[in-house]
C-alpha positions, 0 to 999 in steps of 0.5 A: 773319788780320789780327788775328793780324798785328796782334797779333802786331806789336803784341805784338813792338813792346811786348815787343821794345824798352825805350822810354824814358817820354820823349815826346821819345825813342821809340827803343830803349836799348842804352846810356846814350846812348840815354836821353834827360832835360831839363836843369832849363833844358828843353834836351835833354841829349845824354848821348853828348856824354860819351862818354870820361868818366867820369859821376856821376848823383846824386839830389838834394834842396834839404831833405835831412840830405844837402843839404849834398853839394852842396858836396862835388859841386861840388868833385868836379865841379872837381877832375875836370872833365877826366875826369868829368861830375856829373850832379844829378837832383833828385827828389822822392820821399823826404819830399817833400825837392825840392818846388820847380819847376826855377828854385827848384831852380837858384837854390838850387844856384848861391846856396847851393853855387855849384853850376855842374855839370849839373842834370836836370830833375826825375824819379822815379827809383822806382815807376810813373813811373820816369825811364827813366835810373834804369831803366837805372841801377838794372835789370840788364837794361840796365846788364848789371852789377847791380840795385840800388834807389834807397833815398834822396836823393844815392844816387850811380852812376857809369859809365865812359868809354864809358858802362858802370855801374861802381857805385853808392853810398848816400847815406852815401857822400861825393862825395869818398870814395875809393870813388868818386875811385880810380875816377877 
């Protein structure tokens, strides 16, 4: 009997929520919110604290053909800072194109691109070891609109005030296109 119990809790503990694969934040997402990811810095970024913006989270890379979005991210970050939050999640899973620890990476956003919006630690945001903010943006299930997978470098999503997807865009896509400033 206390097998079965035990079983059984442990079968509804594992099925029942989606825990983020942060050590830091154990508890169930319903929302962006409840996602937690360091900045390259190590401090814990509090996605709620934008809450009534829009947020744009990008995948980026310092030796990708995409690198130089940068700038462009940068403009968008200033242009809309009233209205939006830009998000940069270096990854290194396509060509190995962010091979630096996050003071490389911080110093070759500022001095390249003077680059001042937020940047993530660095993440999968494919495969096994998936962050669980790219579980959120790319799966259904938890952002409630649509699946979506992340097939390169400066891939964009963007959410709403209030922290619902709106959509995502290819790496082709240029942070200032219309497709993603009419949403602004």
């Amino acid at each position: 009997m206390k097998l079965i119990v035990i079983i059984t809790t442990m079968f509804s503990l594992f099925f029942s929520t989606v825990t983020t694969n942060n050590p830091i934040s154990m508890k169930p997402i319903a929302s962006i919110y409840d996602i937690s990811i360091k900045s390259l810095s190590g401090e814990i970024i509090d996605l709620s604290k934008f809450k009534g913006k829009k947020i744009l989270f990008v995948n980026t890379a310092s030796e990708c053909g995409f690198t130089k979005q940068y700038a462009d991210l940068q403009k968008l970050h200033e242009t809309y800072k009233d209205k939006l939050v830009v998000i940069g999640v270096p990854c290194n899973q396509f060509g190995g194109q962010e091979p630096g620890n996050a003071m490389q990476i911080q110093s070759f956003c500022q001095v390249n691109y003077g680059v001042t919006f937020l940047m993530t630690e660095k993440v999968d945001v494919k495969g096994d070891n998936q962050h669980s903010l790219y579980k959120w943006l790319t799966q259904k299930e938890l952002n409630k609109v649509k699946s979506s997978s992340v097939k390169w470098n400066f891939q964009k999503y963007l959410l709403d005030e209030n922290g619902n997807f709106i959509d995502y865009y290819y790496s082709i896509t240029k942070p200032m296109s219309s497709k993603i400033t009419k949403q602004l």
